[in-house]
N, C-alpha and C positions, 0 to 999 in steps of 0.2 A: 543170236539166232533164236533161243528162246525166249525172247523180249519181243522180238519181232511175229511169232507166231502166236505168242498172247496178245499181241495185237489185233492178229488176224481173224482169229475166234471172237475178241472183243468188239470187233465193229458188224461181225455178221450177226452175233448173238443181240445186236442192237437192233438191225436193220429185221432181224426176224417176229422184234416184239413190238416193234413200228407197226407191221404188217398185220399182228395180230391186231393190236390195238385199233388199227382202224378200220378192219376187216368188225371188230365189236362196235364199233362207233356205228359203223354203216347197218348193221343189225338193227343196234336201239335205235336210232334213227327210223328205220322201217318199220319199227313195234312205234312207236311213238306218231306215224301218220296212221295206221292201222287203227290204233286208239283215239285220236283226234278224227276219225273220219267215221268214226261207228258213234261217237259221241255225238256230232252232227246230227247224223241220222235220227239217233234219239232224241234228240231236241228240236229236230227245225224238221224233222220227216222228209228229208233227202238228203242225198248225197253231196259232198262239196263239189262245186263248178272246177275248181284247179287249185292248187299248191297256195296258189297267194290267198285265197279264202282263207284254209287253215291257219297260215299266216298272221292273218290279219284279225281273226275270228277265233281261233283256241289257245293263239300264242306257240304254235310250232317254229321252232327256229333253226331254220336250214343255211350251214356255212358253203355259199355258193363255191368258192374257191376249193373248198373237200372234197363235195358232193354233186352228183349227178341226180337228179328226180326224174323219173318216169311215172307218168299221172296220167293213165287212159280213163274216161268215163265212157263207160256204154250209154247208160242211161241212168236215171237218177234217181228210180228205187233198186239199183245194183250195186254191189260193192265194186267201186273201182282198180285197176290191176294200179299196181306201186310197187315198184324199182327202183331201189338204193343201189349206184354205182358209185365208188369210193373213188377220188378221181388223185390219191396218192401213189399210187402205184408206180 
């Protein structure tokens, strides 16, 4: 029985640092388009057109299978809204 509930604690205590960890990933992810999309701006005097620009252009690398991108642009001297959804869940 106590073998069994060290188990129990053992696999939640796993499933809880999974959670955090990618709950952090999806963060630095977010800081990481933030920074590659003001960088732009400072170089090229707009804003990126969508995801595959930074992509393509500052070396942002997004694991489509983790991660969900939400890339609105208003306009292209605006900072665009970006949404990191972690799609581990």
């Amino acid at each position: 029985i106590i073998f069994l509930l060290f188990w129990c604690f053992l696999v939640i205590g796993v499933k809880q640092v999974d959670q955090v960890s990618s709950e952090e990933q999806a963060q630095l992810l977010h800081q990481a388009l933030i920074r590659a999309t003001i960088s732009c701006y400072a170089v090229e005097g707009m804003y990126p057109p969508d995801v595959a620009y930074l992509e393509e252009h500052y070396g942002v690398v997004i694991d489509p299978e983790a991660f969900a991108v939400y890339y609105q642009v208003f306009a292209s001297n605006m900072l665009p809204q970006i949404q990191v959804i972690s799609l581990y869940d």
